[in-house]
C-alpha positions in Angstrom: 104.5 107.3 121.2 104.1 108.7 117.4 104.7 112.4 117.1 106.5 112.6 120.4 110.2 113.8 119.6 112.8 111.4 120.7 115.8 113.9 121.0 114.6 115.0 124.5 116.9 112.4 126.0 120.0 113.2 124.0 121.3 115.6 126.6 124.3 114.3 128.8 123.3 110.7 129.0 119.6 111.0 129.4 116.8 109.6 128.0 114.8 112.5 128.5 112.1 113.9 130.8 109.2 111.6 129.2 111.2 108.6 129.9 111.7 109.4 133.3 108.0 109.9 134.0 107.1 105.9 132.1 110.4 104.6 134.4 108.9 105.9 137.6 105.3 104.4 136.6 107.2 101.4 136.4 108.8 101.3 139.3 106.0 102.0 141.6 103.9 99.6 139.9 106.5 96.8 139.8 107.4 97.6 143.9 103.8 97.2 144.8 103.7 93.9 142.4 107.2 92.3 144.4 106.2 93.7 147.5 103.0 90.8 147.1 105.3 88.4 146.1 103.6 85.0 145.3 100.5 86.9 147.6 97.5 84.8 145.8 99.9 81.3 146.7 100.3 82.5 150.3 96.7 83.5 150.5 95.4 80.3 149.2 97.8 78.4 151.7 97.6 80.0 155.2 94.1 81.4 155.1 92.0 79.3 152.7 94.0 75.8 153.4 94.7 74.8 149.5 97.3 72.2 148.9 100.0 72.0 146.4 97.3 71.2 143.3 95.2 74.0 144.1 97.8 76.6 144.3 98.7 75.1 141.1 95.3 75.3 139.5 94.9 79.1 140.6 98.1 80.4 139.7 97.4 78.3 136.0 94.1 79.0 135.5 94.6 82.5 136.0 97.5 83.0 133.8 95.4 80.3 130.9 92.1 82.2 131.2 93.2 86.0 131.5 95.7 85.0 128.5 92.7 83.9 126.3 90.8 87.2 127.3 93.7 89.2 126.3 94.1 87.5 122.6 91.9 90.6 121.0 93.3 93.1 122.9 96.8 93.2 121.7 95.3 94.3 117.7 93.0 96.6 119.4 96.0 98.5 121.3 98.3 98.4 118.0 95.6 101.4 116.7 94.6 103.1 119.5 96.7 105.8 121.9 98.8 103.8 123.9 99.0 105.8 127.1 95.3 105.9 127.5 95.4 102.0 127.2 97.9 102.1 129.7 96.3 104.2 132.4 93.0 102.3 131.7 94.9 99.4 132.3 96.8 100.4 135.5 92.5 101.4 136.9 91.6 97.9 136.5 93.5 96.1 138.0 93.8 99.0 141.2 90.1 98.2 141.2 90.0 94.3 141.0 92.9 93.7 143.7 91.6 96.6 146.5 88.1 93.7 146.1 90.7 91.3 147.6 91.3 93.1 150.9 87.5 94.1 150.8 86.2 90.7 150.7 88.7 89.5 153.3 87.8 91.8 155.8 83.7 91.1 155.1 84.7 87.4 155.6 83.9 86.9 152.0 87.0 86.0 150.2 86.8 82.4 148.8 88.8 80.6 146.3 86.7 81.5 143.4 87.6 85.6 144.1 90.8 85.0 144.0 90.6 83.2 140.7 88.5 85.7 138.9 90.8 88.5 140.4 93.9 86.8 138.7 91.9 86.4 135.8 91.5 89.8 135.2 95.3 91.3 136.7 96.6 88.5 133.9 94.3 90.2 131.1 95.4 93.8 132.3 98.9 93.3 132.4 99.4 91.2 129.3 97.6 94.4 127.6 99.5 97.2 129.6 103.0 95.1 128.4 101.8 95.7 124.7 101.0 99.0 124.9 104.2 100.1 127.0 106.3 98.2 124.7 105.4 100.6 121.9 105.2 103.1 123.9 108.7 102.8 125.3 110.0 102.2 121.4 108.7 105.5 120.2 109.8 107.4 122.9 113.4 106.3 123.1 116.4 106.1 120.0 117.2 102.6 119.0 120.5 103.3 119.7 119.1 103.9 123.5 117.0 101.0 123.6 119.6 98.8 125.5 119.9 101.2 128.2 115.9 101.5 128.6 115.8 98.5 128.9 118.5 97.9 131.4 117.0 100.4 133.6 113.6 98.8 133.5 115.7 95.3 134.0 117.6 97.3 137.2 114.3 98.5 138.9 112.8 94.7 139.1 115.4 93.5 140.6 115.8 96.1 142.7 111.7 95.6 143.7 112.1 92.0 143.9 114.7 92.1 146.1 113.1 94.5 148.7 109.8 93.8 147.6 109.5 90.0 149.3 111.0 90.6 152.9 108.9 94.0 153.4 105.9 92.5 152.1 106.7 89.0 154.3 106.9 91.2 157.5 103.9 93.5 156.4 102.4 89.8 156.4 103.2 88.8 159.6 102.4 91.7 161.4 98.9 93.0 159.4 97.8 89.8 157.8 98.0 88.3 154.2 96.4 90.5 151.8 97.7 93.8 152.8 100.5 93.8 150.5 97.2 93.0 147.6 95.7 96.4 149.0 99.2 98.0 148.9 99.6 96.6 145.0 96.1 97.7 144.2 97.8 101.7 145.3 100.7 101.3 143.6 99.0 100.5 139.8 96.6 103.8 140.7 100.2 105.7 141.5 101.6 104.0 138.3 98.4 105.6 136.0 98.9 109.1 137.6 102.6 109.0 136.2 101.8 107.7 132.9 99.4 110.9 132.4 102.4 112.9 133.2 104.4 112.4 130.6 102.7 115.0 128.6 103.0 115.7 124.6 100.8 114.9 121.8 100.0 111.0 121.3 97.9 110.8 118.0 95.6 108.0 116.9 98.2 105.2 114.9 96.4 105.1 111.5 96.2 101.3 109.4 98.5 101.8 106.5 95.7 100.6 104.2 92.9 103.0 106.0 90.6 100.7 106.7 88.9 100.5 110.5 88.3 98.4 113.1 89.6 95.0 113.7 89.8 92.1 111.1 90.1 88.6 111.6 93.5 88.1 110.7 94.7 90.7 113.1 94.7 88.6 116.2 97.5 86.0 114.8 99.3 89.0 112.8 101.8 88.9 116.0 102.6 85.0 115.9 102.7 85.0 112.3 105.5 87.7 112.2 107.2 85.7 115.7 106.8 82.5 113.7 108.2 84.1 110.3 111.5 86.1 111.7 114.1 83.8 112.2 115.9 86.1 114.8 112.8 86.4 116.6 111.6 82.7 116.4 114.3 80.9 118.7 114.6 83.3 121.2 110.0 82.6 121.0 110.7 79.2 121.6 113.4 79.0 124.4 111.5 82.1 126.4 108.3 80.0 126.7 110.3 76.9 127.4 112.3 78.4 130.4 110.3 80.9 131.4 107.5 78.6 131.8 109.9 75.8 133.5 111.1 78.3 136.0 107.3 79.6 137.0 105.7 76.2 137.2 108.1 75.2 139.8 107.0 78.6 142.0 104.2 76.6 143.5 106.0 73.4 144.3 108.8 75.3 145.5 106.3 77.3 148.2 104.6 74.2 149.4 108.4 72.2 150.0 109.4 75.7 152.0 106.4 76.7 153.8 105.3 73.6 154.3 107.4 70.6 154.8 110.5 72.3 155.3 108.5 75.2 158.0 110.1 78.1 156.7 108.1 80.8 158.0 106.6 83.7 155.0 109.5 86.2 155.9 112.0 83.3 155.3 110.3 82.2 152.0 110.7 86.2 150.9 114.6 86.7 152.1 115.5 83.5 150.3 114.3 85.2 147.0 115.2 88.6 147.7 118.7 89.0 148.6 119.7 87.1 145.6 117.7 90.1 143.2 121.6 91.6 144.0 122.6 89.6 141.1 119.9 91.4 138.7 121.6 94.8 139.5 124.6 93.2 138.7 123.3 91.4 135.6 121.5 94.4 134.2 124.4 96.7 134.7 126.9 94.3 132.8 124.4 94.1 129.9 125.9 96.9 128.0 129.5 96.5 128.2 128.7 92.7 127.6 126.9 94.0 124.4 129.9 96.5 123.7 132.4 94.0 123.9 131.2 91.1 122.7 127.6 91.7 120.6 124.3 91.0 121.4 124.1 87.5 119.5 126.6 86.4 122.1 125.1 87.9 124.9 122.2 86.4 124.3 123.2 82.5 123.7 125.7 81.9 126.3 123.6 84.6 128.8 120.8 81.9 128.1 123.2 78.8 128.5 124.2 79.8 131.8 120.9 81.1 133.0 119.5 77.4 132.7 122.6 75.4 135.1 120.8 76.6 138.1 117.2 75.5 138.9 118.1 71.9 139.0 119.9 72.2 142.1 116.6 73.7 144.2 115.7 69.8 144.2 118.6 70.0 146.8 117.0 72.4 149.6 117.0 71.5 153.1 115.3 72.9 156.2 117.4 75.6 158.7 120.1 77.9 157.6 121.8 75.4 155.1 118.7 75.4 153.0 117.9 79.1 152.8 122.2 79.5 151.6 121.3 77.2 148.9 118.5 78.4 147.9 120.4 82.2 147.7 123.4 80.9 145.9 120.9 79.1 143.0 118.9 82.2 142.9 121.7 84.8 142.5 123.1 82.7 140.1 120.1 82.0 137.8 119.2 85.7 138.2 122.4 87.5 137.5 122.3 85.6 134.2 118.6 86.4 133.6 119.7 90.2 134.5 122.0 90.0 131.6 119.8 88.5 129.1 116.4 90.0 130.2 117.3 93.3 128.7 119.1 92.4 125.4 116.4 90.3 124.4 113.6 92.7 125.1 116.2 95.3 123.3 116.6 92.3 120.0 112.7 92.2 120.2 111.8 95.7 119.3 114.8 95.9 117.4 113.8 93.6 115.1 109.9 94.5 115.0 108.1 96.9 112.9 106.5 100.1 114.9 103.5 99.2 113.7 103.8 95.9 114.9 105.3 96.5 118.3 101.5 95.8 120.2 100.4 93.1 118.9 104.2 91.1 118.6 104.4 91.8 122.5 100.9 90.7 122.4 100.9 87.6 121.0 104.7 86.6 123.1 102.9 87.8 126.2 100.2 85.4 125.8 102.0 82.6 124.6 104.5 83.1 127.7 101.2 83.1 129.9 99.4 80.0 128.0 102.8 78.0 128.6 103.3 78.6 131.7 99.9 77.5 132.8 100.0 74.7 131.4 103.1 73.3 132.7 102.3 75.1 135.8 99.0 72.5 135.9 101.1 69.7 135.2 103.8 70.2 137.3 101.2 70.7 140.1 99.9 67.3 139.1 103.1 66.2 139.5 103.9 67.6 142.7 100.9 66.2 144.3 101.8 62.8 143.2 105.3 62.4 143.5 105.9 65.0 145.6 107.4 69.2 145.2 111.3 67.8 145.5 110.6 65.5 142.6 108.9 68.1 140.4 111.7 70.6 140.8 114.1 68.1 139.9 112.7 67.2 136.4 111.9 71.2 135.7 115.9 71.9 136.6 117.2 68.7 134.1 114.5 70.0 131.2 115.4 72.8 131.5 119.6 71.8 130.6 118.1 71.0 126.7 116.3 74.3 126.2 120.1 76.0 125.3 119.4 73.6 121.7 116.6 76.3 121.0 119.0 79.4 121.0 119.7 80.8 117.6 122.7 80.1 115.8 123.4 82.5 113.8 122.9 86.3 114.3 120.0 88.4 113.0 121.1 91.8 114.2 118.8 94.3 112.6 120.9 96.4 109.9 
């Protein structure tokens, strides 16, 4: 945040009082988020009956739509107060998920709800990412960055590991969309520690002084993605195997809850105790970076992150199939543990402060667009050839995506 000092987290190892409060938003928020772990997909499975193309469409269509909404937004937050933005943020989407529970309990919730509820969660949080970004930038030294960052890496893994088994119990025992209602709390929780950081935030002024938005603001953040060559590879591979690793979600659920009868508490164990190996990952990051640099870290980090998936193709019903699944997941996620951090840490690194909103801006929505599009076809494909099949061309594409990696290293100076 501009003209909030970042020297308050010099003392012993700290980053200071301000970054506490922004970490603790986080974490609530992002427990409540794991804790309803793939809810919508469940949702649409046990209580409306959808099949593997419809989970598909809602998870794509949410991610496609609320993307497109959110195109505008990320120039609008780049000159406006960013914890306001934030809080404002964090209200919405309390608001549009407690509608979930609401409608449920009236007997009203229908498949179109739930779409225009992820429409508007997928808006919310691509313009919350933007605004924390440049938040978290200005309130931190660059030479602190990396440990931010590893923190913020530590505490999703640490919420997606006992986010998924909590929330599959809560599930069985109070029905499907409590852990919405519980998510819907935890974003109000999250605003009420973003107003707490305190200190002055003023109003980011255009360098030119002109007002309002112009026209070439909304592709100002590809342009400078497109333009940075140690920006524009890592742009490229995230999309590929981000979006690779999301559009098989949906198969995945429908092979595991459905043909292979794993039961919603099953589903949520397979993918949480393997969030062990994001502690892990996140807490090697530094010395990684230390030792080795973070161009390193970054290519083979994403070489190894991508030998996984293809061998979820591979999962079988009983206890056999739940240890695979594990051992995949703890691998791929130990890796993305490592490399989450130093390429969120290269990102702001290597962008402008006055650029900070709309770059996350315009990644955010591209990561969103791409995924729901290969979410769609990948649901296509699962419907026809089946969920084991789509899985196992997602794992072998994504084997090529290391070719996208940079090679050569465009450390700031």
């Amino acid at each position: 945040m501009a003209g909030v000092s970042k020297s308050d987290g010099s003392r012993s190892g700290s980053l200071g009082r301000r970054f506490g409060w922004l970490w603790g938003a986080y974490a609530v928020s992002t427990f409540g988020t794991r804790l309803a772990f793939d809810a919508f997909p469940l949702i649409a499975v046990v209580v409306l009956d959808a099949g593997p193309a419809r989970v598909a469409a809602l998870a794509a269509a949410g991610l496609a739509v609320g993307a497109l909404v959110a195109v505008p937004l990320g120039p609008w937050v780049e000159f406006r107060r960013k914890r306001p933005v934030m809080i404002a943020t964090d209200l919405v989407r309390c608001a549009v998920l407690l509608s979930v529970p609401v409608a449920y309990a009236f007997g009203r919730l229908g498949f179109a709800h739930l779409l225009v509820v992820s429409v508007v969660v997928a808006a919310a949080d691509i313009t919350f990412r933007a605004a924390a970004g440049a938040c978290l930038k200005a309130l931190v030294r660059r030479e602190d960055l990396l440990a931010a960052n590893g923190r913020f890496e530590a505490t999703t893994w640490t919420a997606t590991m006992l986010g998924p088994p909590v929330g599959g119990v809560m599930i069985q025992l109070a029905g499907p969309v409590v852990t919405v209602a519980v998510d819907a709390v935890s974003h109000l929780l999250s605003a009420l520690g973003i107003r707490a950081i305190g200190g002055g935030e003023p109003r980011p002024r255009r360098a030119d002084g002109a007002a309002g938005l112009r026209a070439g603001d909304l592709l100002e953040g590809w342009r400078y993605v497109l333009a940075t060559p140690g920006l524009r590879p890592l742009f490229l591979n995230s999309l590929l195997v981000n979006g690779l690793i999301m559009a098989t979600a949906p198969p995945l659920a429908v092979l595991m809850l459905g043909d292979l009868g794993f039961t919603p508490w099953q589903y949520g164990l397979a993918f949480a105790v393997p969030c062990v190996g994001g502690l892990v990952g996140s807490r090697l990051a530094r010395r990684l970076v230390a030792r080795f640099g973070e161009h390193r870290v970054l290519v083979v980090g994403g070489v190894l992150r991508v030998c996984w998936p293809v061998w979820l193709a591979f999962v079988g019903p009983g206890t056999g199939g739940l240890v695979l699944v594990m051992v995949v997941e703890f691998g791929l996620i130990t890796c993305m543990g490592v490399f989450g951090p130093v390429l969120a840490t290269r990102r702001l690194e290597l962008t402008p402060s006055d650029r900070v909103a709309r770059t996350l801006s315009a990644w955010t929505v591209s990561g969103k667009l791409a995924t729901a599009a290969l979410t769609v076809l990948w649901g296509l494909l699962a419907g026809l050839a089946g969920p084991r099949a789509a899985i196992a061309l997602a794992g072998v594409l994504m084997l090529a995506t290391p070719l996208l990696l940079p090679r050569h290293d465009h450390a700031p100076a």
